[in-house]
matplotlib code that plots the C-alpha trace (Angstrom):
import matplotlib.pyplot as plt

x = [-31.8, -32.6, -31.2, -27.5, -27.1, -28.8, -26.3, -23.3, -26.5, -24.4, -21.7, -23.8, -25.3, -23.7, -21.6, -23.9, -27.0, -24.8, -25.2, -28.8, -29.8, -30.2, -29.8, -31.2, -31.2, -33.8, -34.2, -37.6, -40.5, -43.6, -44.2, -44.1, -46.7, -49.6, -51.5, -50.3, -48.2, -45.1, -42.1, -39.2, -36.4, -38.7, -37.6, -39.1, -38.4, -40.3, -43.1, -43.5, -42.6, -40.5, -41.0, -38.2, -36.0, -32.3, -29.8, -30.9, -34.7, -33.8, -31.6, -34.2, -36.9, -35.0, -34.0, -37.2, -38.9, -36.1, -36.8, -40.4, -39.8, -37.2, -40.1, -42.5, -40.9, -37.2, -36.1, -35.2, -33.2, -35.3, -35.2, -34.0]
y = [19.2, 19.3, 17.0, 17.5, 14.6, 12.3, 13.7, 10.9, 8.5, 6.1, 5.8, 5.4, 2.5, -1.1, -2.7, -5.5, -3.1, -0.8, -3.2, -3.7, 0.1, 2.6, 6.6, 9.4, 12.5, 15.4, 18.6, 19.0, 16.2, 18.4, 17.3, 19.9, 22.0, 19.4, 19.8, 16.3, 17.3, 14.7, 16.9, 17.0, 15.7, 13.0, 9.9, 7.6, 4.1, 2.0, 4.4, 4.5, 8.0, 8.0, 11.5, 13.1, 10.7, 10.2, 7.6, 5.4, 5.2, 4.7, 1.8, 0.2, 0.8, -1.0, -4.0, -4.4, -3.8, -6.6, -9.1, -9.0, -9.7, -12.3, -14.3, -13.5, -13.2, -13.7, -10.2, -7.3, -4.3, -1.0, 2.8, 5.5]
z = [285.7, 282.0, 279.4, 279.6, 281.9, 278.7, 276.5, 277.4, 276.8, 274.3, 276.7, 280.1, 278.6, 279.8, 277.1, 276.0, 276.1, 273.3, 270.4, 271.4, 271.6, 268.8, 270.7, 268.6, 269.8, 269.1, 270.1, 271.4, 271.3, 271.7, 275.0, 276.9, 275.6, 276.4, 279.5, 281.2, 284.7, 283.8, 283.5, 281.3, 280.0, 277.7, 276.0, 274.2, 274.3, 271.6, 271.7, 275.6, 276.7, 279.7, 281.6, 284.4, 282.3, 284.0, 282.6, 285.5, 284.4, 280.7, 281.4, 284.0, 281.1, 278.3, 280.8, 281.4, 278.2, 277.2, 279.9, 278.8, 274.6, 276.3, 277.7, 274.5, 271.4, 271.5, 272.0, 269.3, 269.0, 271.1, 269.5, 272.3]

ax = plt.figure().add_subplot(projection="3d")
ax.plot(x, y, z, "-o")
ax.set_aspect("equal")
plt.show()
């Protein structure tokens, strides 16, 4: 499917996750060259890389990525 479908990213995301959630879009991370079988399109959520990445999998990543700082630290802002 490629990375089209990630392209409306900033507008897919839920309202209250919006004002939480920084998009930045590249052109190519450098993962694909590596040996490791995960498949693009890649994102990277605070470092994590997210592999066969769909709008659906980001958002369930940052909720619970956010769930877990809720319980430990308060939450902060997350880098996409």
């Amino acid at each position: 499917m490629g990375a089209s479908h990630l392209q409306t990213l900033d507008k897919d995301l839920p309202a209250k996750m919006r004002k939480q959630v920084e998009v930045e879009y590249k052109r190519c991370l450098g993962l694909c060259n590596n040996n490791d079988p995960a498949k693009a399109p890649f994102v990277i959520i605070d470092g994590k890389v997210i592999s066969d990445a769909t709008v659906y999998r980001i958002i369930e990543s940052v909720t619970l990525m956010q769930e877990e700082e809720n319980r430990t630290e308060g939450g902060k802002a997350h880098d996409i």
